[in-house]
C-alpha positions in Angstrom: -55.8 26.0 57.3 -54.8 22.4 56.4 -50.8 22.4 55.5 -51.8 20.5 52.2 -53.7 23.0 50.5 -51.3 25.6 51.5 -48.2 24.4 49.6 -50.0 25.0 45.9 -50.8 28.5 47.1 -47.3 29.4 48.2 -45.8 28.4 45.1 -48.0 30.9 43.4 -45.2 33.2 44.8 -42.0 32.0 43.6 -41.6 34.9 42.0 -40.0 36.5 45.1 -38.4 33.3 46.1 -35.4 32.0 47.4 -34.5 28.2 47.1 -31.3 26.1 47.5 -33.9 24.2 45.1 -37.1 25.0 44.2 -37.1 21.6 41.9 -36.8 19.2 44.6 -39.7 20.1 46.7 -43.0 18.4 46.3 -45.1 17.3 49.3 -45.6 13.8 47.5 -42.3 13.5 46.3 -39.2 12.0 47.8 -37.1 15.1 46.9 -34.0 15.5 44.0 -32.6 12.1 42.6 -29.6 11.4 44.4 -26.9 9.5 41.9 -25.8 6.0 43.1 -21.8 6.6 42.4 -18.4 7.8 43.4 -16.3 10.7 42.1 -14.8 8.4 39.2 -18.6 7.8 38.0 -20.0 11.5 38.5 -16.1 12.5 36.8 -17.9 9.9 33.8 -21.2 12.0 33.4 -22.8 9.7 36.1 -22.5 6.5 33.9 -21.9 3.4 35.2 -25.0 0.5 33.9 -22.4 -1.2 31.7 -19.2 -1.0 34.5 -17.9 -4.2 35.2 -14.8 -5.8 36.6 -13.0 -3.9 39.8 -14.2 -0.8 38.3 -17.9 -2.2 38.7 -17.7 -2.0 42.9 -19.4 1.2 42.6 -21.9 0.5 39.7 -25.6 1.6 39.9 -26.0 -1.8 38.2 -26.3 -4.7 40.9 -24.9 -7.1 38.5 -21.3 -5.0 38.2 -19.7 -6.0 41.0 -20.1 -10.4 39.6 -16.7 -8.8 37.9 -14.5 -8.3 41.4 -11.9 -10.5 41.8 -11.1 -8.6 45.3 -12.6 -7.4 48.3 -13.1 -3.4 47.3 -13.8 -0.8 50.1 -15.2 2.9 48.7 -16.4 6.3 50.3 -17.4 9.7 48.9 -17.5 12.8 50.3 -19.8 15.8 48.4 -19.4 19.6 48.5 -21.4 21.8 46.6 -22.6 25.3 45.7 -26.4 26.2 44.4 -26.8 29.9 43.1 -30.3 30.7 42.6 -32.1 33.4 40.5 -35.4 34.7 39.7 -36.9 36.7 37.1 -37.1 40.0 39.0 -33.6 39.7 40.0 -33.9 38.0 43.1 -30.7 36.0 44.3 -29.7 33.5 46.8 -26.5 30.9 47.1 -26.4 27.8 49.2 -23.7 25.8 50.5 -24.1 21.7 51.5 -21.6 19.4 52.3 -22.5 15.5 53.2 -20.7 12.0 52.7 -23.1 10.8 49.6 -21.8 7.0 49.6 -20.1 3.9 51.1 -19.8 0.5 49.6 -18.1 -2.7 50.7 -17.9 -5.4 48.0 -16.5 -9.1 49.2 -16.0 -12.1 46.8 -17.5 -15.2 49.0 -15.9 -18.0 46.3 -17.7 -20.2 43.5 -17.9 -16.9 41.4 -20.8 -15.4 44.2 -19.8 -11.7 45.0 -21.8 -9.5 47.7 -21.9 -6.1 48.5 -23.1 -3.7 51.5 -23.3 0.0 51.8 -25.1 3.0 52.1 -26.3 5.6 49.5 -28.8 8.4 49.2 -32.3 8.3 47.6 -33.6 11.2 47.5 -32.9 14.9 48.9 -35.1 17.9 49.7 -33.7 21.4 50.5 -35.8 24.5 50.1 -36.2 27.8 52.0 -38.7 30.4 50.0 -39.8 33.9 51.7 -42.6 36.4 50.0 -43.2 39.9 51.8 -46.8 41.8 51.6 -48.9 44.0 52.6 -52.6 44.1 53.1 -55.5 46.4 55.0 -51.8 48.3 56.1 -50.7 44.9 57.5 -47.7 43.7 56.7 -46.4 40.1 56.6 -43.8 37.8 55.4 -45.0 33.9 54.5 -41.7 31.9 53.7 -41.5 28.1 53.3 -38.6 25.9 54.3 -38.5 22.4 53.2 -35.7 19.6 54.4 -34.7 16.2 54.4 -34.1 13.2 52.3 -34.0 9.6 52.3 -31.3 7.5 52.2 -30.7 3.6 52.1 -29.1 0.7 53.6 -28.6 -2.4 50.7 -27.2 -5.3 50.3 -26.4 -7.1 46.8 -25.5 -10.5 45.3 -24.3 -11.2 41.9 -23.2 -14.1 39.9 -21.2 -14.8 36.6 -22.4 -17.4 34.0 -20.0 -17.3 31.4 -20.4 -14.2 29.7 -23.5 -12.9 31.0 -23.8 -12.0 34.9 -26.8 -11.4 37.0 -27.3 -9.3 40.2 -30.1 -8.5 42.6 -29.6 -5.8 45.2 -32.7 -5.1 48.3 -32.3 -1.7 50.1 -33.5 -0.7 53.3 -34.9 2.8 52.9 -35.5 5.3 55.8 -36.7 9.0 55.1 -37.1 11.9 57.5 -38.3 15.1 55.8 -39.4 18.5 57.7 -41.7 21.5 55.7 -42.4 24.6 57.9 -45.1 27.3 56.6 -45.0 30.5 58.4 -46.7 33.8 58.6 -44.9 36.3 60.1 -46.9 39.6 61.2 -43.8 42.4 61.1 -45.6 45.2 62.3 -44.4 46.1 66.1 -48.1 46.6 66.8 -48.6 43.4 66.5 -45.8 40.7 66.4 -47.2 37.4 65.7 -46.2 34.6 63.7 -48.9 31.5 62.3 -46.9 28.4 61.7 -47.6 25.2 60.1 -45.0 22.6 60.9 -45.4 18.6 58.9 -42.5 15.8 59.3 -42.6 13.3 57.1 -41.1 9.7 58.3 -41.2 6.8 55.9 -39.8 3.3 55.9 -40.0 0.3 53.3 -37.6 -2.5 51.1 -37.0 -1.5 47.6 -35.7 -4.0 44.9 -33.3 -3.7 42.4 -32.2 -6.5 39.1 -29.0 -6.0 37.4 -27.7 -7.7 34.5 -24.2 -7.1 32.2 -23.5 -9.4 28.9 -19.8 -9.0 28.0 -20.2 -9.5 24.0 -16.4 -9.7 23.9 -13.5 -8.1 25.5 -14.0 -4.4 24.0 -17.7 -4.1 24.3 -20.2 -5.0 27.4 -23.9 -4.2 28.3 -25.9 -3.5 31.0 -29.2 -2.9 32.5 -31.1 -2.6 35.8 -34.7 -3.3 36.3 -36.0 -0.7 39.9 -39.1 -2.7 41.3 -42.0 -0.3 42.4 -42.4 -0.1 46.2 -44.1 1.2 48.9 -42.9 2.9 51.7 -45.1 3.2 55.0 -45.3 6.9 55.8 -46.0 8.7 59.1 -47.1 11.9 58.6 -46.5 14.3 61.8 -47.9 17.7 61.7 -48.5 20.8 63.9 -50.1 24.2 63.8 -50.0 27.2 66.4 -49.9 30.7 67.0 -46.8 32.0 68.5 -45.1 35.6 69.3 -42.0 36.0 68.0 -38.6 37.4 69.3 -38.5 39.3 66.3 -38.1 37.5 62.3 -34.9 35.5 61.5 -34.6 33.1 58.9 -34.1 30.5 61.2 -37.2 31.3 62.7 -36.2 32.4 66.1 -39.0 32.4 68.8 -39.6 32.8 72.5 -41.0 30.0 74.6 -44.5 31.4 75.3 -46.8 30.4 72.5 -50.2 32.5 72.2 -52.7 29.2 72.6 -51.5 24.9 72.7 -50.6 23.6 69.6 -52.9 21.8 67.3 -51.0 18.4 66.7 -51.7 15.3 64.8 -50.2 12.2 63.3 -51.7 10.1 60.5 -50.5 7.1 58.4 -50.1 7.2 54.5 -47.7 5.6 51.8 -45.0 6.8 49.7 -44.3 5.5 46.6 -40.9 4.6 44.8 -42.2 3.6 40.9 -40.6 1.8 38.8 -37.5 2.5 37.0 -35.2 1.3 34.3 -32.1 1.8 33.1 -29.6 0.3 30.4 -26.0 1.3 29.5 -23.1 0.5 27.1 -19.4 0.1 27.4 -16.6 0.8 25.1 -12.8 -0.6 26.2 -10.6 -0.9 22.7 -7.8 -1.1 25.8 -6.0 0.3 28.8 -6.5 3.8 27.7 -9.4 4.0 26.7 -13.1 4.0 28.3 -16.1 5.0 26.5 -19.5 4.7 28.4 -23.3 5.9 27.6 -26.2 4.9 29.8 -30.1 5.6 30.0 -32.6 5.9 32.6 -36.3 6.2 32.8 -38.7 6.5 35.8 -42.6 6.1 35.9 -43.8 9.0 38.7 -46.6 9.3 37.0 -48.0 6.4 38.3 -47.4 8.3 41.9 -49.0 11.5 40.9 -50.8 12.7 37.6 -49.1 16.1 38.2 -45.7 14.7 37.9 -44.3 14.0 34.6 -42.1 10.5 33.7 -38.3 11.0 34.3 -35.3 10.6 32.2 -31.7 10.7 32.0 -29.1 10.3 29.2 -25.6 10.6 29.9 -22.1 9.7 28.6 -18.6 9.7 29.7 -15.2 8.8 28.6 -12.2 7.9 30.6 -8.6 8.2 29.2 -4.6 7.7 30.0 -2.8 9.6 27.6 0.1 6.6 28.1 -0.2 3.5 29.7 3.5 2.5 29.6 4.9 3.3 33.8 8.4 4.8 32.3 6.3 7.8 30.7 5.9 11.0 32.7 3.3 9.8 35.7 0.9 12.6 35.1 0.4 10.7 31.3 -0.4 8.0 33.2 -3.5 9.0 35.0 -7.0 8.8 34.3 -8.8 11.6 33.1 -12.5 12.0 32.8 -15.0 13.7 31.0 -18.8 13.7 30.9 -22.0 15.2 30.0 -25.8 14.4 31.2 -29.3 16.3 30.6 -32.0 14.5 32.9 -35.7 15.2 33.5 -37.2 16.0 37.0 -40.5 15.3 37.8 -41.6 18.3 40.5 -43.4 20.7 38.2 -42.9 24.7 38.2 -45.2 28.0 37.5 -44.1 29.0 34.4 -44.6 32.8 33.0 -47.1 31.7 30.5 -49.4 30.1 33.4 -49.3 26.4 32.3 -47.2 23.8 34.0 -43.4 23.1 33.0 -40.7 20.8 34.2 -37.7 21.9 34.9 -34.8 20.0 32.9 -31.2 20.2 34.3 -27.9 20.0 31.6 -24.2 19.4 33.3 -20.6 19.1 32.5 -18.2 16.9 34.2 -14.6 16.5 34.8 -12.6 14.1 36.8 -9.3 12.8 37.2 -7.6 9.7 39.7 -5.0 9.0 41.9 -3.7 5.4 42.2 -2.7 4.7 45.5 0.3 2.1 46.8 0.6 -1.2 44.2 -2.6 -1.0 42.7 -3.8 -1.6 46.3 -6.2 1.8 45.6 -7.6 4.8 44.3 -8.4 8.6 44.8 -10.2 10.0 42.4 -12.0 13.7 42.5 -14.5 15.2 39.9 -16.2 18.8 39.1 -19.4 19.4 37.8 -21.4 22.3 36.6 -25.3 22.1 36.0 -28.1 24.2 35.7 -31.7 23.7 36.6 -35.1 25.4 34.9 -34.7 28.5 33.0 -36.3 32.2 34.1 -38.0 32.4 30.7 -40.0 29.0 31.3 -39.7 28.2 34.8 -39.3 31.8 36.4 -36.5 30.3 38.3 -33.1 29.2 37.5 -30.6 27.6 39.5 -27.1 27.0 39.3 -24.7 24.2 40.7 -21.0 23.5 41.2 -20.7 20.3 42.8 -17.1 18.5 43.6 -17.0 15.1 45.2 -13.4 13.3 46.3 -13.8 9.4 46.8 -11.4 6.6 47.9 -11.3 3.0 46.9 -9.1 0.5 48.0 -8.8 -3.2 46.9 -7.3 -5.8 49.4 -7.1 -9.7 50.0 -8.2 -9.3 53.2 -9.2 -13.1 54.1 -6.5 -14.6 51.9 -4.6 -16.6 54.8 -0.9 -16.0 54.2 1.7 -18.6 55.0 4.3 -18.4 58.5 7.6 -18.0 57.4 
């Protein structure tokens, strides 16, 4: 049985399912949205299109960074919790921890600023398991799903005045596993049918950026995702095998009941385009008020997926900006909220397709680190995913990510003394 036609079967099933995250697994997609930022941004809601200045070194826009003065090093770190449940009660709770992000930003002179790093694209995690029985067989058929794709990119932006453009190219690698399985768990008859498809895919993606700074309290942004094509080798092997007996992890002996069936073909994964456009409020050093939206044509991939969307806000506040108050007055603190669209669709209880939407809170504070050489900041976030009554499914997350940024003249020559 081809792997393809398998996957809409299984999902018939979700029901008795559990999934770190049912909502990121397609076999066409490229997984969950990863957000481009660090823990100050996702402390913000995820906003950061209309970021500019130092603060713009970890923008999603590719024109924030035309604002650093310095050369700015940043890291993130990401820990979080998914609680799953289903309509009959089923339960299951996942626990990932990953670096998400790294970004170098250098000013080269003549107002030209670049930028390297890494960040994720896109991230699959799934593991769903349905026992039944038929003719007075039993079986178990589960599905796990992992992966993602992430990306190496490099950007370049310049000032002009008040308005600043940027254009960042990523290098995108992906490397996603699915496993289908049917496990016979009679002792009569121990068996287990497996279908096992890797996914590899590798391409450029291109970004624009742009920020207008109408006047010292108030700036815009946007950022224009070209769509792209990523070459795709799709690896994928089926076999018979006896098992050592049934474990999640899908334990087997070495002896397989007859040679694999293995084969490898070429297709192309598609990144559509995407656009996003944000606004910035700064009355002054206490204050930061931020909203941005984002919009994403997968339907062009697949007419079962539905067009994405995101709307978020933020704020960032000192509650005193004067260094003789109390020092915990003078940090940040950040706030946020974001509701966002996901294109993978789910069975809903009335039979029809839904989508499931997800709706989080986040919080955030920082750390300023030597003479305003750095920063630490951390955030919290809650979300949840689908509903039970819609999408039979609903999924809970508690995400924290800690991130460090550090500013330094590093090839300013300094003078012998």
């Amino acid at each position: 049985m081809k792997y393809r036609l398998l996957v809409p079967h299984l999902l018939v099933f979700v029901a008795a399912c559990h999934a770190s995250s049912i909502f990121s697994y397609h076999p066409r997609g490229l997984g969950y949205a990863e957000w481009k930022g660090d823990a100050r941004t996702m402390g913000m809601g995820g906003v950061s299109l209309a970021n500019f200045g130092e603060d713009g070194a970890t923008s999603a826009n590719p024109a924030g960074i035309a604002g650093c003065e310095r050369t700015a090093l940043s890291a993130s770190f990401l820990s979080q919790k998914r609680s799953v449940k289903d309509y009959l009660g089923y339960t299951g709770t996942f626990y990932d921890q990953y670096p998400r992000f790294f970004r170098a930003v250098v000013p080269v002179g003549r107002g030209v600023v670049t930028s390297f790093g890494l960040e994720p694209v896109g991230d699959v995690r799934m593991i769903w398991a349905n026992r039944n029985t038929e003719n007075g067989v039993s079986y178990l058929d589960s599905l796990e799903a992992s992966g993602g794709a992430w990306s190496f990119g490099a950007q370049i932006a310049r000032g002009f005045g008040p308005i600043s453009l940027g254009l960042r190219a990523q290098v995108v690698r992906g490397n996603m596993t699915t496993e289908w399985r049917r496990t016979v768990v009679d002792s009569g008859a121990p068996l287990a049918t497996s279908a096992l498809a890797m996914r590899r895919m590798s391409g450029m993606a291109l970004s624009l950026g742009s920020a207008y700074r109408i006047s010292e309290e108030w700036t815009i942004g946007g950022r224009l995702d070209f769509p792209s094509n990523l070459g795709e080798a799709d690896i994928t092997s089926y076999g018979t095998r006896i098992p050592n007996q049934y474990y999640k992890s899908h334990t087997d002996v070495v002896m397989a009941v007859a040679s694999d069936l293995d084969d490898t073909t070429s297709s192309t994964a598609k990144i559509p385009v995407g656009f996003g456009a944000g606004v910035a409020w700064k009355p002054g050093e206490r204050l930061l008020v931020s909203l941005d939206g984002e919009f994403r044509r997968w339907s062009d991939v697949d007419p079962a997926f539905r067009n994405t969307w995101c709307v978020a806000g933020g704020v960032e506040f000192r509650v005193s900006d004067d260094y003789r108050s109390f020092l915990l007055w003078q940090l940040p603190y950040r706030a946020g909220v974001r509701w966002e669209q996901h294109y993978v669709p789910a069975l809903s209880s009335h039979g029809g397709a839904t989508y499931p939407d997800g709706k989080y809170l986040t919080l955030g504070a920082g750390i300023p680190l030597g003479r305003n050489r750095g920063r630490l900041d951390y955030s919290v976030e809650y979300g949840t995913r689908g509903t039970i009554s819609t999408n039979l499914v609903r999924e809970k997350l508690w995400r924290h990510t800690i991130s460090v940024v550090g500013w330094e003249r590093w090839f300013e020559r300094s003078t012998r003394r």
